[in-house]
FIVODREN-18804 format. One record per residue (C-alpha): x, y, z negated. Coordinates in pm, whole numbers, padded with zeros to 5 digits, always signed. Layout:
% residues N
XYZ...
This chain:
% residues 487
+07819+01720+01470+07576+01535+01298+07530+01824+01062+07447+02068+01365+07191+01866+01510+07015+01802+01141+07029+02204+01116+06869+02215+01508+06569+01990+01403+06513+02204+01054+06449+02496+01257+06270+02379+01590+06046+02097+01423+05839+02393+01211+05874+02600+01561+05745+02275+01824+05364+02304+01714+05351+02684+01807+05506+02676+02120+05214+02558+02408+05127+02258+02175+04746+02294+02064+04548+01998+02115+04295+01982+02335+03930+01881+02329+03872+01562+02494+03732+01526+02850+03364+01582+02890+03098+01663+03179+03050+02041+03300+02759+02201+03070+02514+02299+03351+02563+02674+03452+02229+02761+03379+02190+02606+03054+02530+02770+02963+02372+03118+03060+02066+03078+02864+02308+03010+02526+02457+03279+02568+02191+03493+02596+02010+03365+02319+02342+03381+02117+02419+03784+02185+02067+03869+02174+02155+03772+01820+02496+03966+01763+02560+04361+01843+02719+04459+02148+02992+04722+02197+03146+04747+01844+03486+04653+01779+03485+04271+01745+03255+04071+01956+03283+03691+02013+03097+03400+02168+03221+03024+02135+03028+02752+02329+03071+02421+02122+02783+02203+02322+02863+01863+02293+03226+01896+02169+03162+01749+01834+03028+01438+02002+03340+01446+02226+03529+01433+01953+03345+01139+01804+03373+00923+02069+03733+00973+02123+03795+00919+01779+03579+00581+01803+03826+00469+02093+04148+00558+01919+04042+00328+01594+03965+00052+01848+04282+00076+02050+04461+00080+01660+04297-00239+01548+04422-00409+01825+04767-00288+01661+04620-00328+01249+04345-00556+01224+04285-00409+00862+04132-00099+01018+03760-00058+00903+03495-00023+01173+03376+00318+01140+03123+00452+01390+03228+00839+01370+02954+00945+01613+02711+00827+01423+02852+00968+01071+02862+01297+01247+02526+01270+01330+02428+01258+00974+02632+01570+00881+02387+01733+01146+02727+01959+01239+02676+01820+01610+02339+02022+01640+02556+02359+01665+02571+02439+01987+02717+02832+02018+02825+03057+01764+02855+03445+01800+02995+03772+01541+03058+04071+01586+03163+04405+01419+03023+04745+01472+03128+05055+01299+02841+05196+01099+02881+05550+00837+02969+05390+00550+03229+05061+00711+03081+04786+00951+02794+04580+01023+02893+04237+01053+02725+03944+01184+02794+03581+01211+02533+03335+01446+02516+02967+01429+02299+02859+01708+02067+02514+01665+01792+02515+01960+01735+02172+01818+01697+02254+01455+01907+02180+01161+01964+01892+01052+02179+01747+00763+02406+01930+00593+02309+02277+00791+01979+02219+00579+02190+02252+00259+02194+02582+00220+01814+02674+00242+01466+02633+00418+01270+02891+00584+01299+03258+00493+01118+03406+00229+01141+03765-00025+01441+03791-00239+01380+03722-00651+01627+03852-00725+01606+04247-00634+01318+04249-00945+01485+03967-01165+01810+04185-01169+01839+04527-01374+01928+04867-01184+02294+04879-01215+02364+04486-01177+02717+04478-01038+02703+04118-00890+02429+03963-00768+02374+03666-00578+02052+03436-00473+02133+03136-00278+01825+02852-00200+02016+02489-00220+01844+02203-00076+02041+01983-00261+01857+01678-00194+01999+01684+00150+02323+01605+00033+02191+01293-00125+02004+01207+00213+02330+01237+00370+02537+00999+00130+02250+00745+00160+02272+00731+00517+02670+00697+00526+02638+00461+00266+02396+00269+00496+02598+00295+00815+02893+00147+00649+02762-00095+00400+02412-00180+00557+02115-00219+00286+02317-00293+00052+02530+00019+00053+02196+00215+00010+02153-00012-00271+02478+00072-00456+02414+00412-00432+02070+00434-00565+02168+00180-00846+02440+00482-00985+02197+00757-00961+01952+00519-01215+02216+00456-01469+02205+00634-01800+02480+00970-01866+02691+00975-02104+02545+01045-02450+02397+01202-02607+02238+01329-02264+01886+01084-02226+01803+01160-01856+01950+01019-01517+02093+01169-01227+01774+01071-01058+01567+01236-01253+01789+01557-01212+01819+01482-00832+01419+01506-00789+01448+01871-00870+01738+01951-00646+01564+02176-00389+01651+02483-00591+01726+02830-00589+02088+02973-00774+02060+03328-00933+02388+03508-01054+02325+03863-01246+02645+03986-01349+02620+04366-01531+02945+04525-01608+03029+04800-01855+03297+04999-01757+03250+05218-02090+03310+04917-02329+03661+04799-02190+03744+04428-02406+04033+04220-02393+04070+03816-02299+04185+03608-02514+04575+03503-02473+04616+03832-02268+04828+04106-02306+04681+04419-02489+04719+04659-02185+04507+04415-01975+04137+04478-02045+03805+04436-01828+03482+04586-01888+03250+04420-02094+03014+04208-01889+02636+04089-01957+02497+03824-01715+02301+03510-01661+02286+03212-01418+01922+03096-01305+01851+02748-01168+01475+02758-01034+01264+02408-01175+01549+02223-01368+01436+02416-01758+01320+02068-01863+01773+02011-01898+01751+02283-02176+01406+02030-02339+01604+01739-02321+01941+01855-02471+01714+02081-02751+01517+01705-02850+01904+01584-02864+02053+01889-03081+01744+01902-03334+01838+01541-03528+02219+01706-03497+02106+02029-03693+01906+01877-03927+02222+01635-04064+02425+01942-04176+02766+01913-04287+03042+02110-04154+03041+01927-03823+02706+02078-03730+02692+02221-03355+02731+02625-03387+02416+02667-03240+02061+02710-03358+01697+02614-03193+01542+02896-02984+01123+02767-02966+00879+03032-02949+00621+03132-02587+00876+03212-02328+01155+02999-02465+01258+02683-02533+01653+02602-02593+01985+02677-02786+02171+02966-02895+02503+03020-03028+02495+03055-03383+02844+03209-03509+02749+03298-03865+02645+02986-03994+02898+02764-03771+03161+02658-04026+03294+02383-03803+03441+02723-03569+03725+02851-03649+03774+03224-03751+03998+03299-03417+03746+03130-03191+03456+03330-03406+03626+03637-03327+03700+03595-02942+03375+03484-02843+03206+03790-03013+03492+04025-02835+03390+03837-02498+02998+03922-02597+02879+03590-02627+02810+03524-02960+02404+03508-02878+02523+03295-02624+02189+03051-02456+02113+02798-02233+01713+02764-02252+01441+02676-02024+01204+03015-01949+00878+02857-01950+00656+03064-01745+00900+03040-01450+01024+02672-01527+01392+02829-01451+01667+02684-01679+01884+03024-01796+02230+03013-01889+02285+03397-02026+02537+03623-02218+02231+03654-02474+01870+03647-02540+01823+04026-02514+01985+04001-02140+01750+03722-02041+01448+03843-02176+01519+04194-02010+01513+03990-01656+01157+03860-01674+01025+04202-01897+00923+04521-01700+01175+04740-01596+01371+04931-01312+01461+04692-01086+01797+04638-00852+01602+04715-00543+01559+05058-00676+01899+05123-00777+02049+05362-00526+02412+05197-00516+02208+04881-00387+02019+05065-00133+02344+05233+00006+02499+04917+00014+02213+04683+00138+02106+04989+00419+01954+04801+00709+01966+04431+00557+01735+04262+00549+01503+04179+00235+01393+03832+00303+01581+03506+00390+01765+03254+00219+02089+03380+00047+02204+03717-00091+02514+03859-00238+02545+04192-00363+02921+04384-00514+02826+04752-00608+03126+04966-00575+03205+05018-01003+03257+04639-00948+03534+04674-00723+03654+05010-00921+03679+04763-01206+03851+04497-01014+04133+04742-00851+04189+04876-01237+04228+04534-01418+04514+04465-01102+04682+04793-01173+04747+04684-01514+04866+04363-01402+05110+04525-01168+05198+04741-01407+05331+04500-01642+05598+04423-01369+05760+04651-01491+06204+04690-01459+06380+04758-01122+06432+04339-01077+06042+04378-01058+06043+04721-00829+05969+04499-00462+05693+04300-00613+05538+04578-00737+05572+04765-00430+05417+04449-00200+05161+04386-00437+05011+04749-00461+05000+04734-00103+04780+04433-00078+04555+04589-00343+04535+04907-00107+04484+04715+00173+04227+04507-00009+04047+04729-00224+04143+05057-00189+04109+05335-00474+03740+05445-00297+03607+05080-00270+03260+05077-00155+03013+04807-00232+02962+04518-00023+02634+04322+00069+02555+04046+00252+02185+03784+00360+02172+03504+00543+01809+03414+00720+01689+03109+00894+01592+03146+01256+01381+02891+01480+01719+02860+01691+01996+02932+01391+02134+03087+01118+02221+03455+01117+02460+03603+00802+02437+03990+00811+02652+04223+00564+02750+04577+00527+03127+04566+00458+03415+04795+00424+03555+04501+00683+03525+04364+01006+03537+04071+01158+03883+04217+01308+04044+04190+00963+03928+03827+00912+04050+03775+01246+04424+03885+01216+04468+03741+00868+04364+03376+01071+04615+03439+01290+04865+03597+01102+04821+03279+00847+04988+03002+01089+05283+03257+01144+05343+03278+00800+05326+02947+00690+05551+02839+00972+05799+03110+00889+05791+02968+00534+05848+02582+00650+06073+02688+00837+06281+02844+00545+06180+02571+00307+06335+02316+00513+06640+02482+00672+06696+02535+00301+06625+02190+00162+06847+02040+00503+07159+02301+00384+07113+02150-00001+07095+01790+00144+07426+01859+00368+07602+02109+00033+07603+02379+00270+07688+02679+00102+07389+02977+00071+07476+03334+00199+07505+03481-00166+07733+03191-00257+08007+03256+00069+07975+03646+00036+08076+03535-00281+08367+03346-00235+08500+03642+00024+08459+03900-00263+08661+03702-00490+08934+03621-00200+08975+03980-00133+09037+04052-00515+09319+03812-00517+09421+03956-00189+09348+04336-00157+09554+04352+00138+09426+04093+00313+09170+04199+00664+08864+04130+00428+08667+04082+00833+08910+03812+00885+08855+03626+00580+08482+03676+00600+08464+03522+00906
């Protein structure tokens, strides 16, 4: 008996939080009919109407719901476990600034080349907090003349980084008082680890930035990682990461490396001293680097990073990480741009070219992508292997099929919110089921993981082991009813 009902709670435990059991939002006044209208006018006239996903969410006030019901559960527990800390969760939700959303609206309409897609996050009382991480005001995109024609990924994102530090002084505050504040300024003003001279605080003075990402792939020069197997190869890939007024790092750690080069010996760094107009920094130096070993020589120049730099570009003040010093100076020199490559244009078609984040996939990126997983599948191979080849070529299909276009995507700052439009070969539908089809299949897999772990506890035989133990009766026992013994 006692077996059954273990067995009973493996399988309806996992099942009990599907069934009619979401939690609900704590009670909270009526929003005012009007005011409710005007939201969600302002949030569609945001959105397009009559595509094939459309969606409006009203969340006014539920985040501070939420607060102060979580305020009176900790008091009601430290009446229970005086140990509790006193935690004002309004009030550290208020600094996150995630109570200021008040609506949210996407949608999905079918355009000629996939869908339009648009997410809304509506703040009629401005952003505050952690919505200001991710960028200011809206302003041109760098990066469509930074990037060559025939970039492959490209992304420009504006961080307001020192918002993030406003926000952990102000928790630090509300749970420690001055002192708290204190502690935390205290870290930021002690020296890093050598043989780095500077302080976080230094570095966090500069933290209203800009990221850049220029990825160019060569689908003509195929190369293989290290550790890999020989069939699996990508294309070789030129690129650079741009960090807008932080070049002064690559000054620092070139005052650090000089003294370094100049001892010799066979410990010295593999890298040399770039100094000249535009540059100041450090490049990888293969030749002359005897502490390298002839393996690592040789997979760093198959990988296309034996000129290697991070340096600070001194007209723009950005510090550059790059594949090499012929990439990087190619971004700042003269030259056909990515806003005039026509994959771009195809792909960005109706975006637009201002605002505070982009990110741009052309279509030989994905092409490249689905071919490196084909070779991975392919490996699978033998008939054990035959199913998981079969359900993994159907993701890839699903997820990017043999005529992959490319995929594009900007973000812009409103007065009232944020609004993230992108051209995609998905909708919000797909995004949608996959949410929903997630708790299914996670409970599904519970399930089996602890019916099975329940039979092991109990030495319940599995299914392969009882069919088995019939097969081997009946051989003893040809005659035998092999129904009757099976069951």
């Amino acid at each position: 008996m006692m077996k059954i009902t273990l067995l009973l709670l493996a399988v309806i435990l996992p099942l009990s939080g599907t069934i009619g059991a979401a939690p609900a939002l704590p009670d909270q006044a009526p929003s005012d009919p009007a005011e409710e209208a005007a939201r969600f006018a302002s949030v569609t006239g945001q959105v397009d109407l009559g595509g094939v996903v459309f969606g409006y969410l009203s969340v006014d006030g539920d985040l501070t719901a939420i607060g102060k019901y979580a305020n009176s559960f900790l008091d009601e527990m430290r009446k229970v476990q005086p140990d509790v800390p006193p935690v004002n969760v309004p009030a550290l939700l208020k600094i996150t600034g995630l109570d200021a959303i008040s609506a949210l609206g996407f949608s999905s309409v079918a355009t000629a080349d996939g869908f339009r897609n648009k997410t809304y996050v509506h703040t009629p009382k401005g952003r505050r907090g952690l919505l200001r991480l991710m960028g200011g005001e809206s302003k041109p995109f760098e990066v469509v003349a930074l990037a060559p024609a025939g970039s492959d990924l490209v992304i420009e994102q504006d961080l307001n980084l020192k918002t993030l530090y406003e926000s952990v002084l102000k928790a630090a505050g509300l749970a420690m008082g001055e002192q708290g504040k204190a502690m935390v300024r205290m870290a930021l003003k002690q020296p890093m680890p050598p043989p780095i001279t500077f302080t976080m605080e230094k570095v966090m003075a500069d933290l209203d930035t800009k990221l850049t990402v220029i990825i160019d792939a060569d689908p003509t020069k195929m190369m293989q990682l290290p550790d890999a197997p020989k069939e699996l190869k990508i294309p070789q890939l030129k690129g650079a990461v741009l960090i807008d007024g932080l070049g002064w790092i690559a000054d620092e750690l070139t005052k650090v490396l000089e003294p370094m080069l100049a001892q010799g010996g066979k410990r010295k760094p593999p890298f040399k001293i770039l100094r000249n107009a535009n540059w100041v920094g450090m490049q990888l130096d293969l030749i002359s680097a005897s502490a390298a070993s002839e393996r690592e020589k040789k997979e760093i120049s198959e990988l296309g990073l034996e000129a290697a730099l991070l340096a600070h570009h001194l007209p723009s003040g950005k510090l550059v990480l790059a594949s090499g010093k012929e990439f990087a100076d190619k971004l700042f020199a003269p030259k056909p741009g990515l806003g005039q490559d026509p994959a771009f244009q195809k792909t960005m078609k109706g975006l637009p070219m201002e605002g505070t984040a982009l990110s741009y996939a052309s279509p030989v990126f994905f092409s490249s992508l689905r071919k490196v997983f084909v070779k991975g599948i392919a490996e699978k191979d033998g008939d054990h292997n035959k199913d998981d080849r079969f359900a993994a070529t159907s993701g890839l299909d699903l997820l990017l099929p043999k005529n992959s276009r490319g995929e594009g995507s900007v973000t812009t700052n409103t007065k009232d919110g944020t609004l993230t439009i992108s051209n995609s070969a998905h909708s919000h539908k797909s995004s949608l089921a996959t949410g929903l089809a997630s708790p299914v299949v996670m409970m599904f897999g519970a399930w089996s993981y602890q019916t099975n772990m329940v039979m092991e506890a109990m030495d319940f035989p599995k299914a392969e082991q009882i069919i088995e133990e019939v097969e081997h009766e009946h051989r003893l026992r040809p005659n035998q009813d092999f129904e009757k013994i099976g069951d």
